[in-house]
C-alpha atoms as one frame of an Amber mdcrd trajectory, in Angstrom:
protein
 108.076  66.880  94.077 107.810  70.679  94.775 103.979  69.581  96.654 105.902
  67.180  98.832 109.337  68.553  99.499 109.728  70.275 103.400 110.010  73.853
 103.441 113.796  74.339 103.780 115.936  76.391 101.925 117.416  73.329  98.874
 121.235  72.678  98.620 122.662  71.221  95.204 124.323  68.359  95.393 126.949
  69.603  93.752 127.703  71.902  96.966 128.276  68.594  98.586 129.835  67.014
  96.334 132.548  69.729  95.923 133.491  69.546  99.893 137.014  68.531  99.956
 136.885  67.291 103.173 134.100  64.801 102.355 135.516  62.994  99.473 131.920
  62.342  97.814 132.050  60.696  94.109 128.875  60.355  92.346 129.210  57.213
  90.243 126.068  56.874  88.967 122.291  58.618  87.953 122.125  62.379  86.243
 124.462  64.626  86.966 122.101  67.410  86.371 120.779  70.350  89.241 119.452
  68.319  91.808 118.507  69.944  95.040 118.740  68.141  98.240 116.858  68.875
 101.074 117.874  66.862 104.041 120.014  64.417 104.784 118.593  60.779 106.177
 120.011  57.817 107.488 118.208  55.149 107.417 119.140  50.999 107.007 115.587
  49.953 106.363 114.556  47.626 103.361 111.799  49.921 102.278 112.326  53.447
 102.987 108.745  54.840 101.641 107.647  55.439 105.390 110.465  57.430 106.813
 111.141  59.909 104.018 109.339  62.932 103.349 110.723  63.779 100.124 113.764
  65.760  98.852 115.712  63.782 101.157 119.659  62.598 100.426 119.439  59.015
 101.873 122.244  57.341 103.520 122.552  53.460 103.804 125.534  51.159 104.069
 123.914  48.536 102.775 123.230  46.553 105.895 119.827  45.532 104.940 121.617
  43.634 101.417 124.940  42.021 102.993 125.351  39.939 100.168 127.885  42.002
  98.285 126.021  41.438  94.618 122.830  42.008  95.948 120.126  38.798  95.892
 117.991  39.158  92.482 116.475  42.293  91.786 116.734  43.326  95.420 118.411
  46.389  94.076 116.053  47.302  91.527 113.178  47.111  94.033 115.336  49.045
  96.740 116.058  51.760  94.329 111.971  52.242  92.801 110.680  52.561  96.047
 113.213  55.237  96.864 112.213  57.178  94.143 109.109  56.488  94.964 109.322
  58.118  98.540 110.785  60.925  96.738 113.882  61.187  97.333 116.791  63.171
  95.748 119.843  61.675  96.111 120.788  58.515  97.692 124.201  58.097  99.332
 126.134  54.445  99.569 128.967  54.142 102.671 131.268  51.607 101.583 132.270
  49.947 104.912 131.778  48.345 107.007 129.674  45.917 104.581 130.459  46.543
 101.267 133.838  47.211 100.204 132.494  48.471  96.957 129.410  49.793  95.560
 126.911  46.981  94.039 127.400  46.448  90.867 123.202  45.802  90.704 122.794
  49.218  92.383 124.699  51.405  89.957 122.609  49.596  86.924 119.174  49.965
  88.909 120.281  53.650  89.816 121.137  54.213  85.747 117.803  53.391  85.070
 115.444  55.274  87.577 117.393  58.138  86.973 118.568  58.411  90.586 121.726
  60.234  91.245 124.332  57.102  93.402 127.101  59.393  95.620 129.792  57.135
  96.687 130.578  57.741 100.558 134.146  56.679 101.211 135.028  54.646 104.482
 136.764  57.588 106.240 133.743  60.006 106.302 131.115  59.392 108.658 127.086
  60.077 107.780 127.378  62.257 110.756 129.643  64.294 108.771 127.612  64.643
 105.432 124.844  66.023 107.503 126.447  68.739 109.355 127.689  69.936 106.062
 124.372  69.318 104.434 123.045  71.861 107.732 126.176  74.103 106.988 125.426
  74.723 103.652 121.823  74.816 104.285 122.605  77.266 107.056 124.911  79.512
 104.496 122.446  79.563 101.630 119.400  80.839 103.373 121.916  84.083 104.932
 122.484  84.441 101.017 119.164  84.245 100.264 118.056  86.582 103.276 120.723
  88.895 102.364 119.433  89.383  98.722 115.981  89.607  99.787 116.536  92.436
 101.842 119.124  93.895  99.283 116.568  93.642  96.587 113.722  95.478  98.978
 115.757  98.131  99.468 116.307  98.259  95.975 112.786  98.870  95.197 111.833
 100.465  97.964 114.305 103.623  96.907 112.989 103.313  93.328 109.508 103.546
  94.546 110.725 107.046  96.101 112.772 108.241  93.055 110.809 110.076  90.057
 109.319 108.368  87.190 109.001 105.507  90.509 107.241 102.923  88.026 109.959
 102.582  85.522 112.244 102.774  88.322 110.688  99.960  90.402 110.751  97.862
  86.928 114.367  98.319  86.475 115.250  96.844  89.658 113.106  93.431  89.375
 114.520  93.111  86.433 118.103  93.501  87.758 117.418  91.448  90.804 115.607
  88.905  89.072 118.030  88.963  85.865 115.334  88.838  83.532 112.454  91.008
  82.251 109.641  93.068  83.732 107.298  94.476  82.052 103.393  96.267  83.124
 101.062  95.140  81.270  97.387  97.561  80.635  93.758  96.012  81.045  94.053
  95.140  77.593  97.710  93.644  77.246  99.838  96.689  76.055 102.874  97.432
  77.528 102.781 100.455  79.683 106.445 100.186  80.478 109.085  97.791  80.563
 112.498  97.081  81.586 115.439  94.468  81.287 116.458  92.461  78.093 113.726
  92.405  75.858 112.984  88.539  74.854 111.476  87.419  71.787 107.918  88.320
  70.398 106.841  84.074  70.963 108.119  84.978  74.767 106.102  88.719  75.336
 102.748  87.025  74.080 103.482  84.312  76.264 103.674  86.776  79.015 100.616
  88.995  77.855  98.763  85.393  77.572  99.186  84.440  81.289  98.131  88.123
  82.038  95.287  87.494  80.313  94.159  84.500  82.694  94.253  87.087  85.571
  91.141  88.848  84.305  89.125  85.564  84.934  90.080  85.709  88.478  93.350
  84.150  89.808  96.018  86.829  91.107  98.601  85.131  89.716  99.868  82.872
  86.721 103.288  81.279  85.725 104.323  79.108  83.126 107.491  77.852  80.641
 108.806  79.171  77.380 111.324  76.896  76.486 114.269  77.551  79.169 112.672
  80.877  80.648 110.127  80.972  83.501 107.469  83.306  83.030 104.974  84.425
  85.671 102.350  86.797  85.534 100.679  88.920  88.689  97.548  91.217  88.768
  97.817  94.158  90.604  94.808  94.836  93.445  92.388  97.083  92.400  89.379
  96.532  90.077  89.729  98.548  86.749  86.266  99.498  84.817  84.801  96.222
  82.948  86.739  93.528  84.930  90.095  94.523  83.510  93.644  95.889  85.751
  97.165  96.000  85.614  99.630  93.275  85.441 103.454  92.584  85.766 104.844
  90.282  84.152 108.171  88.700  84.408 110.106  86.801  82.268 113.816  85.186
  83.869 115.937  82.092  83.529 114.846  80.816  86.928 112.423  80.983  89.647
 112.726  80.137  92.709 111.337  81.138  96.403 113.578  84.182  96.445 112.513
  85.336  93.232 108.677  84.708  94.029 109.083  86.877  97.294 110.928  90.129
  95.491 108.177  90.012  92.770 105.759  90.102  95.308 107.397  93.416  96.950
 107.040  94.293  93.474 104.041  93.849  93.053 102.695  95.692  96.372 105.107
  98.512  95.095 103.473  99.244  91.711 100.150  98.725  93.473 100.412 101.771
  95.409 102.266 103.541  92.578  99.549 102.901  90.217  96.425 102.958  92.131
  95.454 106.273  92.186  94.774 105.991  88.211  91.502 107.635  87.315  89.570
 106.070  84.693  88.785 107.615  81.415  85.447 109.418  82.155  86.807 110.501
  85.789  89.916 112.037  84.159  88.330 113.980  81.496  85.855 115.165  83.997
  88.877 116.527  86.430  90.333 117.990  83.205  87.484 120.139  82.358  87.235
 120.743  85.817  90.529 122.655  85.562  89.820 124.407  81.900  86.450 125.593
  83.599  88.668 127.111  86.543  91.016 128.579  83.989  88.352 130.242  82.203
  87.548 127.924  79.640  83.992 128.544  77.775  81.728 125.592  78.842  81.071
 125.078  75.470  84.562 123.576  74.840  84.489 121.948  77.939  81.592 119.723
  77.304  82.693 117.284  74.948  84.628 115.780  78.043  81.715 115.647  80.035
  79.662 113.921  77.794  75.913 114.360  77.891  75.328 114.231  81.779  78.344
 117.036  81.293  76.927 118.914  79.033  73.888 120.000  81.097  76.669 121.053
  84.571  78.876 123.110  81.635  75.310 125.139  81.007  74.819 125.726  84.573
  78.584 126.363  84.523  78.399 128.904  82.209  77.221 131.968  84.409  80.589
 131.874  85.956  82.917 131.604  82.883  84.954 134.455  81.966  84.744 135.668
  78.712  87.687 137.182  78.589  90.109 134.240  78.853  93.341 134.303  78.172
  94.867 132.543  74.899  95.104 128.860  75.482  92.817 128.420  78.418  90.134
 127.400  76.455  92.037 123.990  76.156  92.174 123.140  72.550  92.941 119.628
  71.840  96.649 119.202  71.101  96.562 115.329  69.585  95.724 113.077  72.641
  92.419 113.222  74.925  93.376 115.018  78.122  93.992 112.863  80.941  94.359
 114.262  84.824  95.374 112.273  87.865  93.266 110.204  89.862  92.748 110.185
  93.973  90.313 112.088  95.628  89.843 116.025  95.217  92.183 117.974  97.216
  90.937 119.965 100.151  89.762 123.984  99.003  92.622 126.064  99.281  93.306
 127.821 102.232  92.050 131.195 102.084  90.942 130.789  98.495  94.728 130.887
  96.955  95.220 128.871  94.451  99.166 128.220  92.110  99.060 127.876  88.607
 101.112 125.286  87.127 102.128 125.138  83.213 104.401 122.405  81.776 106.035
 121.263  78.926 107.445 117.686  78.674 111.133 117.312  78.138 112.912 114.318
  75.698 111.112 111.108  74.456 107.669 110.381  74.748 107.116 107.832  77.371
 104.774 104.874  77.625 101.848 104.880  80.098 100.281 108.648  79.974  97.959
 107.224  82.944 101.240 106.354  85.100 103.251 109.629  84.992  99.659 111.824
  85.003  99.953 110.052  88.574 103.622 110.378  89.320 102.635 114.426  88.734
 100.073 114.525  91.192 102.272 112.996  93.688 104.733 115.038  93.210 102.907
 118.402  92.561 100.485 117.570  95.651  97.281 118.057  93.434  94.943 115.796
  91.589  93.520 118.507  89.455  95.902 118.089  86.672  94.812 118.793  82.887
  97.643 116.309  80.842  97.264 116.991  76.934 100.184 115.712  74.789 103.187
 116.996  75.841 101.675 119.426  77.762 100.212 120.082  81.225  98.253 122.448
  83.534  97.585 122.125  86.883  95.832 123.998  89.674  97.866 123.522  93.495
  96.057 124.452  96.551  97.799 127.136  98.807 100.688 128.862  98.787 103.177
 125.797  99.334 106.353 125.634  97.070 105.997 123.794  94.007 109.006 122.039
  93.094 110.484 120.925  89.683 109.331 117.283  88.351 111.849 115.258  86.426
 111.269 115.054  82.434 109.429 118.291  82.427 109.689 122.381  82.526 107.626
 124.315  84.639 106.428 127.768  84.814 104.473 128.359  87.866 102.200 131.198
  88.916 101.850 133.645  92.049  98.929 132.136  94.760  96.112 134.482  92.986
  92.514 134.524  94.593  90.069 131.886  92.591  88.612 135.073  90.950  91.667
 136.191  89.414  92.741 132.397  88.029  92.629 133.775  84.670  95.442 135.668
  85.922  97.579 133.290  87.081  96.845 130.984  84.066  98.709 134.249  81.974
 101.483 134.132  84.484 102.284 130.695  84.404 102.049 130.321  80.524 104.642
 133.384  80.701 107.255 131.726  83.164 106.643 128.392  81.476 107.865 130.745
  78.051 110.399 132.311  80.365 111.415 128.770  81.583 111.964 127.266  78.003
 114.183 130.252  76.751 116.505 129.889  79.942 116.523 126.250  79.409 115.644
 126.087  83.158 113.577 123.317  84.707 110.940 125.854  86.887 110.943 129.574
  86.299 108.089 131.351  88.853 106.188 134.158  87.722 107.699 137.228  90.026
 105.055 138.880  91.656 106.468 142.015  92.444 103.967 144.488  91.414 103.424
 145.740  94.956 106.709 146.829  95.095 109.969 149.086  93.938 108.968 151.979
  91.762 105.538 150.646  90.795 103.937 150.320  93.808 104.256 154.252  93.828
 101.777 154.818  91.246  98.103 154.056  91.411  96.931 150.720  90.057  94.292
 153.060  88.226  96.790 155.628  86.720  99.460 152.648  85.782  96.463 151.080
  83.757  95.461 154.306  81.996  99.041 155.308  81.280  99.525 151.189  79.956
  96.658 151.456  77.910  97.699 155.031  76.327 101.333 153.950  75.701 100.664
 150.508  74.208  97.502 151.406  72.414  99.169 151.037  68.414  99.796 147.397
  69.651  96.022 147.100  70.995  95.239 145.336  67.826  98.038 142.813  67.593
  98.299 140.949  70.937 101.161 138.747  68.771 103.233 141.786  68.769 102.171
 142.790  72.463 103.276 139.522  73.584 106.829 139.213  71.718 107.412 142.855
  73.145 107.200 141.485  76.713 108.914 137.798  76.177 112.049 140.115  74.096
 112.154 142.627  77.020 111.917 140.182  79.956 115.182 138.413  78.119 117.001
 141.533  77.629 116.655 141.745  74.058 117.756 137.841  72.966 116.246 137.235
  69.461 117.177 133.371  70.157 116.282 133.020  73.693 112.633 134.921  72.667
 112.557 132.770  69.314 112.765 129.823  71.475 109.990 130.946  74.303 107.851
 131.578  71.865 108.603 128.713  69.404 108.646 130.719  66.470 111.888 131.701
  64.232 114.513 133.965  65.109 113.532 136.241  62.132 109.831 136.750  62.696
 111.151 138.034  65.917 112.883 140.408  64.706 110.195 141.351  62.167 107.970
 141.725  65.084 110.093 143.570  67.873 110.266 145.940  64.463 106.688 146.378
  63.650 106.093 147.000  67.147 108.822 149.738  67.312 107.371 151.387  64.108
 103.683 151.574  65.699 104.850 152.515  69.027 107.049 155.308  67.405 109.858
 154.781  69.450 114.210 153.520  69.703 113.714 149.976  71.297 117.864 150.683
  71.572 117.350 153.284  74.595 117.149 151.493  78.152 115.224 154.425  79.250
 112.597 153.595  76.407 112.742 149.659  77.509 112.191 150.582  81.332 108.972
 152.624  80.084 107.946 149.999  78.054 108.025 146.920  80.391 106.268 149.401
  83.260 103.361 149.579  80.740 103.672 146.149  79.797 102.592 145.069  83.635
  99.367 146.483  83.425  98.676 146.144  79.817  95.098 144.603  79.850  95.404
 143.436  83.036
């Protein structure tokens, strides 16, 4: 039927059969959903030829005046019309019959055609203009939630975590389930009510088919529709992304939102690097932060191995704590898209994050919600944690789910630099319970910009040198300070407990030989602090 049906929008006969004004009676046939798509008149003995399927056919009979029909005229008169297709068929009761045919209820009872009684008062004329009305009415409604439900999408597309977003909305529009589906079947992230485990590998199944070539795929599960559609793109060894959908209907309407859907997460998702490009652009950024090319290599694998040699010239051996990128649980994974351009004039901002809340679903998806939102696609993702390098000066701005410390713009010879600066505001960030804290680069001005870089480093290094030996203690010095003495707030920068902060900030008093209690003593302190090893 749905091959040979013409492509209008379907009204149910109920709609019709519900107009007051009509007085329609169905007295025979199922009285299930049955969609009509036109209405037809037509008083010919056969009506194969003139009916193109989905029709409601009107007759009065005038082809069969006897009034108890002649043999199995009925019976053949009814097979042939659901032969030709049709949906419904309609019987006027005057001006030849003053009832319906006994024969043509029985014959309609048994093909399993729906019989509507017309009464003598309405006209055909009239059943078709409210067949157009409601025809006419329906595909407004249906416009009307098409463009409600792109909209929809369209302004979860824009919002963060946009693939979760997008998700929510099919399902809501849709009233059933969404869910993308990895390569290799796993749910990256879904969204709606959650149907049974028979239903999901249902779903996963018809994803499954994609791989082999078709775009899409849609099949049953019981009373729930379930379709399937691949994502463009080619993922490494024939595999991509997939959503699925699981709902209790499917219909035109339904197949045109999924496909906005569809075009949606393709753009979200595309920029997805693969494994071996993404550990390359994280070592990439570990390099850049000073990273020894000896730890780098492993992500390089052996072709890597041989570049992290040639790299290794141009490593500084004096990196900072942490930028040597030690494996925190999961393999590093960075952004896709291409490279950005150099940054202009050399400058480049240090980013350092820390995830906020639940783990989510999908590393690869929110590695490239980052980059979007950051503007870079040298990001280094490991666990909860992030680093990422941002061409330029621009403003970085906070990204939903995580805390950010950023750096300064430093030169790409001092990146070491701004990887210290960034880890600090990121510690600063945490403590204040604040979603971005930037490193203040005010060195060059105020009171310190009247002594000497040289001097301020010599008088650093002679002030702080009983603390040369314990960077720990260095380094809880400057967090306590910079919160103005909060044994929580520093506890919580530095995630260690409140007590070994205070065992600390107490050690360090004892070596430096000094009352951490006068501000005058502070103020020295945290001048010295600025230049300490720097």
């Amino acid at each position: 039927m749905a091959d040979i049906v013409p492509p209008t929008v379907p009204v149910p006969l109920a709609i019709l059969l519900d107009q007051p004004g009509l007085g329609l009676r169905q007295v025979a046939g199922p009285r299930g959903d049955t969609s009509v798509y036109a209405v037809h008149t037509s008083e010919m003995e056969d009506p194969v030829p003139y009916l193109l399927g989905g029709e409601l056919l009107l007759s009065a009979g005038v082809h069969c005046p006897s009034t108890e029909g002649t043999g199995t005229y009925w019976d053949h008169y009814v097979s042939r019309t659901v032969e030709a297709g049709a949906a419904a068929l309609g019987f006027g009761v005057a001006p030849v019959h003053d009832t319906v045919p006994r024969a043509l209820v029985e014959a309609c009872d048994t093909y399993g055609l729906p019989l509507v009684e017309v009464p003598r008062e309405t006209p055909f004329t009239a059943v078709a203009r409210a067949m157009w009305q409601a025809m006419a009415e329906r595909r407004h409604h249906e416009l009307r939630r098409m463009t409600e439900a792109q909209q929809a999408l369209a302004g979860a597309a824009a919002r963060a975590h946009p693939v979760p977003a997008v998700l929510r909305q099919l399902a809501q529009h849709l009233g059933g389930w969404a869910v993308l589906l990895g390569p290799e079947g796993t749910e990256l992230s879904a969204a709606g009510t959650r149907p049974e485990r028979e239903v999901r590998t249902a779903v996963a199944s018809l994803a499954a088919r994609l791989r082999r070539g078709p775009s899409s795929a849609a099949g049953t599960a019981g009373e729930l529709h379930l379709s399937a559609y691949g994502l463009p793109g080619p993922e490494p060894s024939g595999g991509r992304l997939a959503l699925g959908v699981c709902a209790a209907r499917r219909d035109a309407v339904d197949g045109a939102i999924a496909g906005v859907a569809v075009v949606l997460l393709s753009l979200l998702t595309g920029p997805r690097a693969g494994g071996a490009e993404a550990d390359r652009t994280a070592a990439l950024v570990r390099l850049m932060l000073g990273a020894e090319p000896a730890v780098v290599a492993p992500l390089l694998g052996d072709s890597g191995r041989g570049a992290a040699r040639e790299t290794g010239p141009s490593a500084r051996p004096d990196a900072p704590a942490g930028a040597a990128g030690e494996s925190g649980g999961e393999r590093s994974r960075a952004a896709g898209g291409p490279a950005p351009d150099p940054a202009p004039g050399g400058r480049w901002t240090v980013v350092h994050g820390r995830r906020r809340g639940r783990a989510r679903s999908g590393e690869p998806l929110w590695a490239a919600e980052l980059a979007a939102g950051l503007g870079t696609s040298l990001i280094d993702l490991d666990g909860d944690t992030l680093r990422a390098l941002v061409p330029g000066s621009g403003p970085v701005e906070t990204q939903a789910g995580w805390t950010l410390g950023v750096s300064p713009p430093v030169p790409a010879d001092e990146l070491a630099r701004g990887d210290a600066e960034a880890a600090r505001a990121l510690r600063r960030a945490m403590a204040e319970r604040a979603p971005l804290v930037r490193h203040r680069a005010d060195s060059g001005t105020g009171v310190v910009s009247l002594v000497a870089p040289e001097e301020a480093r010599a008088l650093a290094r002679a002030r702080l040198a009983p603390l040369d030996a314990s960077p720990a203690l260095a380094e809880t010095l400057r967090v306590w300070l910079s919160l103005h003495g909060s044994w929580d707030r520093t506890a919580v920068a530095l995630e260690i407990h409140r007590n070994t902060v205070r065992q600390r900030i107490a050690r360090a008093a004892e070596l430096l030989g000094t009352d951490l209690g006068d501000p005058d003593v502070r103020m020295d302190l945290w001048f010295a602090l600025k230049w300490f090893r720097s």
